[in-house]
N, C-alpha and C positions, 0 to 999 in steps of 0.2 A: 504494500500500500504506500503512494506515497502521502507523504505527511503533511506537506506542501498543503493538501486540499482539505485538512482537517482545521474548522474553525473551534477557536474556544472560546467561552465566556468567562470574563478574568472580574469582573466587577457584579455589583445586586443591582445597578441599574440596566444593564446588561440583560442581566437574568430576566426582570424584570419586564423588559422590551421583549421578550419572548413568553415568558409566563404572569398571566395578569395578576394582582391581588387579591386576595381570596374576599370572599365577605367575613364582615367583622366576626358572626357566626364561629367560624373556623377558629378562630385564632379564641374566642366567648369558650371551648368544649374544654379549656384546659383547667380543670377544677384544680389542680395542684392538692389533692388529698384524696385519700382513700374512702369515699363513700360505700352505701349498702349496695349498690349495684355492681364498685370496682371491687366489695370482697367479694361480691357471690362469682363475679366472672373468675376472682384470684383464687377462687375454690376446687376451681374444675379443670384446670389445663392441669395434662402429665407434664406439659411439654415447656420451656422456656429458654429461651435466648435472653443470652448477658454480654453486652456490647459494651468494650472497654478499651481505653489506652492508655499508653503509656506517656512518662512524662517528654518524649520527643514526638508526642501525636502519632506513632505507631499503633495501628488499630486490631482489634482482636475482637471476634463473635465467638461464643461461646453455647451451646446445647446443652443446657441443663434439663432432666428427665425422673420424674421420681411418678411414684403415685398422686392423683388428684388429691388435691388440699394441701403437699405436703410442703408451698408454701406458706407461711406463718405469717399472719397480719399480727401488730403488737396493738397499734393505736392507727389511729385517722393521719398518722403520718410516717410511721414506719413499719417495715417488712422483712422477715429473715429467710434468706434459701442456705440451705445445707450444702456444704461441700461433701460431692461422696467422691468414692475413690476412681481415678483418670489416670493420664499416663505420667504425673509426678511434672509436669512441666511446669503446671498451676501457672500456664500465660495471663489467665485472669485474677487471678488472685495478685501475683506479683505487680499488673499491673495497676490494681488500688493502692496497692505501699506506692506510687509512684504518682498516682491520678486518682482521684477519688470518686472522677462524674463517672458513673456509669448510668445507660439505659436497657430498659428489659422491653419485651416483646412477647405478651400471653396469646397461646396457639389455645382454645379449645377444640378438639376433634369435633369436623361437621359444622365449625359455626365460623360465617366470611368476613366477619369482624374482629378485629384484634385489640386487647387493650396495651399499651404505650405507657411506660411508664420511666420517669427520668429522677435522678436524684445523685445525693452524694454517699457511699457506701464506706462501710468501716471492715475489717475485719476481727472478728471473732472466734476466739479459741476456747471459750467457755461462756455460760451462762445457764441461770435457771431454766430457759425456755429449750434449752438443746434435748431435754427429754420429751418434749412436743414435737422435735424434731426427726427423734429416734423409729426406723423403718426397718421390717424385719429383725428385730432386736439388737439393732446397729445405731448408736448412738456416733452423730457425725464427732469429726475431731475439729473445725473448722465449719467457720458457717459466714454466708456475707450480707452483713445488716445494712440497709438500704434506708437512708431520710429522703421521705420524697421529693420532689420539689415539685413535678410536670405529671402532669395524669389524665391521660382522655384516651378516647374510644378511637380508632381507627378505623376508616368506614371497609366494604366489602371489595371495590375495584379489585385490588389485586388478586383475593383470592377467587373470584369469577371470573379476572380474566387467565388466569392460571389452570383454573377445574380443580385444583388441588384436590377436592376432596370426591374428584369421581371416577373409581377403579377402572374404570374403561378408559380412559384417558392417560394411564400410568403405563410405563413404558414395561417391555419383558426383561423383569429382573436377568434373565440370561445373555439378553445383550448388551449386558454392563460387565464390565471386568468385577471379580472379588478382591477383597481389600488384600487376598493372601497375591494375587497377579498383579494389584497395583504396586503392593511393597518391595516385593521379587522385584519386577522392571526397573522401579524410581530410588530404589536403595543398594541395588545392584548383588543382591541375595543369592549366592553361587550353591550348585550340590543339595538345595532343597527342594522339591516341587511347590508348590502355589497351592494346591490339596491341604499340604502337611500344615504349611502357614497358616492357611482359612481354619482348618482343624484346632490346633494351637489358640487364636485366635477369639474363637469361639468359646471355648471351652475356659479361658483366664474371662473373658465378658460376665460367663456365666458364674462363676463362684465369684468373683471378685467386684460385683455390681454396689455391694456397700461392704 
């Protein structure tokens, strides 16, 4: 491609000049607190993303996954997710010791709307509430307490323009590599098959999930 032909927008009047101002509406959805509607939807996702950087703006999304409810609202302003156990790099975690703004992104299964949540996070290595936190008889060792600041509802566009949630529309798991053939190729894994990996794999996912 050449490069030559790629325009950019370097400035918010810029932007601006191509994307209009929203109604005042838009910018009115941001209740900045945890109401009864932002717990009951923070009741129900397995699923959450934790969006963080570092202190050189080095950026990192994170997939956090437990059982519905199993994060923890304290008050009308703050929330606790559990660290369970990953591959020890803790890119998110490290980078709150460095940045403290972190944003979340609640997935409920089946529903096109997503709730947005923004604030400043601490990290946590103990506290009373960590046995609320406790799954499978697994009490976390680490957990990351969130003061909110930004809180609204995301509307459905993306996830209708997407189908995300309609299995005919999802691609044949078969004509995706597995993660044992991604690792072999991208890590240069010599004398093992891609089988053995996927196996391995699997099998540490399973026992070592908290």
């Amino acid at each position: 491609m050449d490069t030559s032909e790629i325009r950019t927008v370097a400035t918010e009047a810029e932007l601006r000049a191509i994307v209009q101002e929203p109604p005042q509406a838009n910018w009115d959805k941001d209740i900045g607190r945890i109401d009864e509607h932002a717990r009951t939807i923070i009741a129900h996702p397995p699923f959450v993303l934790l969006a963080t950087a570092n202190s050189d703006g080095t950026c990192d999304v994170s997939p956090r996954g437990d059982p519905a409810g199993s994060v923890l609202v304290l008050d009308d302003h703050r929330l606790v997710i559990a660290d369970r156990p990953g591959n020890h790099r803790v890119d998110s975690l490290r980078n709150v010791l460095q940045n403290p703004h972190v944003g979340l992104l609640f997935i409920v299964p089946g529903m096109n709307e997503t709730l947005r949540v923004n604030g400043c996070a601490t990290l946590v290595s103990d506290a009373p509430f960590f046995d609320d936190l406790t799954v499978r008889g697994k009490r976390p060792r680490l957990a990351v307490l969130v003061d909110v600041e930004e809180l609204f509802m995301h509307c459905a566009k993306a996830f209708l323009r997407s189908s995300l949630w309609k299995p005919e529309t999802w691609p044949d798991r078969k004509s995706l590599p597995s993660l044992g053939r991604i690792a072999k190729d991208q890590m240069g894994i010599k004398g093992v098959p891609a089988k053995a990996i996927d196996a391995s794999l699997a099998l540490e996912a399973r026992v070592n999930q908290y």
